[in-house]
N, C-alpha and C positions, 0 to 999 in steps of 0.2 A: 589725758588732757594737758596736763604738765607739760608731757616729751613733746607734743604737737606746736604747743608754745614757743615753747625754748627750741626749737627746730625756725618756727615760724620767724622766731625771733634774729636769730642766726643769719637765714636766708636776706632779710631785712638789713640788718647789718654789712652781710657781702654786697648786697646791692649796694648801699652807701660807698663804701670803701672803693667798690668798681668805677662807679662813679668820680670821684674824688682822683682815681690811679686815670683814666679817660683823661676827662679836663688838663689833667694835667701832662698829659701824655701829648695830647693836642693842642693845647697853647703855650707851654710854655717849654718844650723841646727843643733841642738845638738844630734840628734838620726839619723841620715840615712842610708835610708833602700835601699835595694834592689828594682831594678825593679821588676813590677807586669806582669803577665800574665791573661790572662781571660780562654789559651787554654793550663794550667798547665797543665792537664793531658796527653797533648801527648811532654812537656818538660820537666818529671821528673826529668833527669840527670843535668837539669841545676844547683837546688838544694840541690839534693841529691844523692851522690856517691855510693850509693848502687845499686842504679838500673842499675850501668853500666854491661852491658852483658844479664841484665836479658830477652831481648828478644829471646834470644834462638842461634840468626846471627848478621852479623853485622846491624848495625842499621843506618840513616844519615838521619840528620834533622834540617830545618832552618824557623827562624820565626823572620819577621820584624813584628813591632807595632807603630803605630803613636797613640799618646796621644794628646787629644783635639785639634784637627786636624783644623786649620785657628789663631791659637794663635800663634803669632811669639815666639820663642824660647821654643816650647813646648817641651817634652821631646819623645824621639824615641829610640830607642830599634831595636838590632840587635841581631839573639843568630846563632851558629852554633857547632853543635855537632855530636861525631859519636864515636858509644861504640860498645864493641863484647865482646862474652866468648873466652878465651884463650885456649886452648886443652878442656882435658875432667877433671878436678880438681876443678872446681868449680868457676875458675879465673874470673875475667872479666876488661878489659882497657876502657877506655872513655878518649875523648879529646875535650874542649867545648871550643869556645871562646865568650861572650857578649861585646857588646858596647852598651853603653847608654851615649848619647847627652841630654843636655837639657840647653839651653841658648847657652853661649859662653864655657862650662865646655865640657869634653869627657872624660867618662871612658872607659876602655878597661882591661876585665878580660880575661888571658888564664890560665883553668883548666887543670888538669889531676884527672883523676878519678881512683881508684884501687876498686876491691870489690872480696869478698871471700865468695860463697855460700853455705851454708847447706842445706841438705831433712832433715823437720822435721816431714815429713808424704809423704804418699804415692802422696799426691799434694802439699804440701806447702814447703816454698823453704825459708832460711831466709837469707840476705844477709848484711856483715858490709861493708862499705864504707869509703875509707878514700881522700880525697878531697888537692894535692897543688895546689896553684893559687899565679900568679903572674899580680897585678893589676899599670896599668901606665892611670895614671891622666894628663891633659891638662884643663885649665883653660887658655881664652884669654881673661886678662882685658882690653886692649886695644881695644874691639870690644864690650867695653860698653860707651855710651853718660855720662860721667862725668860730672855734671853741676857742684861739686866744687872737689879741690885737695884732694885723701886722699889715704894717702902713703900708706893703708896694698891693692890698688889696685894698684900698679903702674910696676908691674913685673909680666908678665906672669910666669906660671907654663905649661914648659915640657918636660912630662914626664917622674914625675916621678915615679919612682918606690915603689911599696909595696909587700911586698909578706906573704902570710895567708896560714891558715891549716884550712881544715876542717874534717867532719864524719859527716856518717848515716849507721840507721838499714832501712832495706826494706823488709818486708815479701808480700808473693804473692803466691796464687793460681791461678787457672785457673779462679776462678770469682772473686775474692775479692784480695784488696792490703790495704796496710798501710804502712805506711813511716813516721819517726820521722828524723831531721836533724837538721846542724845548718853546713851551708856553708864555714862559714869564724868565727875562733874561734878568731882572736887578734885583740883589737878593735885599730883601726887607726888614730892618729890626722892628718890631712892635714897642719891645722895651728895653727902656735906656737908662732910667731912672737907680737900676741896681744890679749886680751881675749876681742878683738871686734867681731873678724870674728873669730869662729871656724868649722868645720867640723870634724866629729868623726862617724866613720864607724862604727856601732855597730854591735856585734850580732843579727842575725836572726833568730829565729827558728823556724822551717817550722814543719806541721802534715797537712799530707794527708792522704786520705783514699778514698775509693769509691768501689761498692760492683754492679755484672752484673745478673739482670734476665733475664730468657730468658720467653717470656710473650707468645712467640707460635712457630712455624717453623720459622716464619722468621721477628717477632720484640725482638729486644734487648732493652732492659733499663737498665739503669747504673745514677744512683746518685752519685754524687762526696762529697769532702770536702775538702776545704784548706785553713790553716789559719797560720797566721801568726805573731810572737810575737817580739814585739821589745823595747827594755828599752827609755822612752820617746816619744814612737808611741803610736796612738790608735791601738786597734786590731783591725788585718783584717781578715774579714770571709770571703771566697767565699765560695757558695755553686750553685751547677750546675746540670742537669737533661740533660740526651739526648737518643736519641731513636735510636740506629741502622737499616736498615730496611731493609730487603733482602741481609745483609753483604755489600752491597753499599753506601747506602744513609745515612748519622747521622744528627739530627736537635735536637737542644739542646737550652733552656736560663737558663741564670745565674742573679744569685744579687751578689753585693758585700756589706755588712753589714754597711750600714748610706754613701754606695758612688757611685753604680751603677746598671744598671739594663743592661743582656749583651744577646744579641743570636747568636748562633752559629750554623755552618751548614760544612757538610762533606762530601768527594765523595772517597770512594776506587775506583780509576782509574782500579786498579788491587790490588792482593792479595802483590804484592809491595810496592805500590805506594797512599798513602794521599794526598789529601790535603784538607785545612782545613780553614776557614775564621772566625773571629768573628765583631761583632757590639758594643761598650761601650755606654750607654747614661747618664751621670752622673744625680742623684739623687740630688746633691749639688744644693747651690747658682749658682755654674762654668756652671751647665748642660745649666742653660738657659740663658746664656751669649749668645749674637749677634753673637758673630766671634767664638763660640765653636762649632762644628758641629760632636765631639761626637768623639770616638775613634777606630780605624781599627786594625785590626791585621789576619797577615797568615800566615800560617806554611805549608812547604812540609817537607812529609818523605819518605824517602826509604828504605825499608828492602831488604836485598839479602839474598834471601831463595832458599835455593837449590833443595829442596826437600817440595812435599806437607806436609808431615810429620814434617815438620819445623819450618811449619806455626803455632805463637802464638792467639789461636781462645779463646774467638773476642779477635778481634785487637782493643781492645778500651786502652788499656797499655800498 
């Protein structure tokens, strides 16, 4: 009864302390990045501005993610977006908004997306992207256990406002894409106050890429890549494999380069309608923590296609 205790107790304790190493990991870091996704490729737009409209219709799609999932103040992830081409010129709108929580912090980006497409061939399509966003920050210090007094926590933050510019290029054919971006160009101090705590929004720069075989009538294969560069981060590489299977079924794993190992799986309800789950299991020291139990994420999409002819085949982009 005792060891159960003091076991129980322990566990309770790392939680805290995990907690505590998080928050602080996440807000007041010298390089911070961007939330991750495992199922980037069916949230292009959240990155990069160019691929708004590029499905052809309009587009809508949402994806929550919870990150090491049993860890108090772990970080979770909200995204929702919805882009279209605009006449017949080339236009395309997008309108995305993310929230990402993690501790007692909450951000909250609302984009707009602008893109202008060119044929640079009878299939390929090139498209620039230009990206505003206006980002509002809330940190609740008050909803931290203080064991002693220290004034650069003692006043909530919210609300407030920041606002960024960004661009990307997007090219795309009917099997192969690639996309260079960089979301948010000015990088942003949170705090000023003391060169104890700072936070500083960096640039991100995003390269994706992923290219579709067709391996008979009715398996698809599509390799991905996405990586991502950030001044005072490690790189991060995902790299991902999925199989299409009769234009319904997709089953796919991923690694993410020294941090996870992920699989994925998909159902075209209809020529509409996605949806889409993935599995994280981290590769770290964190993966095999007691109270980690790995990380979730889902996305649904809806395309409104009016016409069979409308339809962007495969739907893997």
């Amino acid at each position: 009864m005792l060891k159960s205790y003091i076991t129980i107790n322990k566990i309770s304790i790392l939680k805290q302390v995990f907690t505590i190493v998080t928050f602080c990991y996440g807000v007041f870091s010298y390089g911070q990045q961007d939330a991750q996704y495992t199922q980037y490729m069916y949230n292009t737009v959240s990155v990069n501005p160019g691929y708004a409209g590029s499905r052809g219709h309009i587009s809508i799609a949402a994806l929550h993610r919870s990150q090491w999932v049993g860890l108090d103040g772990a970080p979770t992830s909200q995204t929702f977006n919805i882009h279209s081409p605009i006449g017949y010129r080339g236009v395309g709108l997008g309108l995305s908004i993310v929230n990402d929580e993690i501790g007692p912090t909450s951000e909250t980006n609302f984009d707009v997306d602008f893109s202008y497409t060119v044929w640079t061939s009878t299939e390929g399509r090139l498209s620039f992207g230009l990206k505003a966003s206006a980002n509002l920050l809330d940190i609740r210090f008050s909803e931290l256990n203080q064991y002693s007094t220290d004034p650069t926590l003692q006043q909530d933050i919210d609300n407030r406002l920041s606002p960024n510019i960004g661009a990307g290029v997007y090219y795309h054919t009917n099997k192969f894409y690639l996309g260079l971006s960089v979301p948010r160009f000015l990088e942003t101090t949170h705090f000023q106050e003391t060169n104890l705590s700072t936070a500083k929004e960096q640039m991100n720069l995003y390269l994706i890429t992923g290219y579709v075989w067709d391996l008979n009538e009715f398996v698809k294969f599509k390799p991905t890549l996405l990586t991502k560069v950030v001044t005072g981060a490690p790189l991060q590489v995902d790299l991902s494999a999925n199989f299409m299977l009769n234009d319904k079924f997709i089953i796919g794993a991923g690694y993410r380069w020294d941090a996870a190992i992920s699989a994925m799986a998909g159902f075209n309800i209809s020529n509409k309608f996605l949806i889409g789950i993935a599995y994280d299991k981290e590769t770290t020291e964190l993966g095999n923590a007691a109270f980690n139990d790995g990380s979730f994420e889902v996305i649904f999409r809806y395309d409104f296609i009016s016409t069979k002819n409308n339809l962007k085949s495969p739907r893997f982009f």
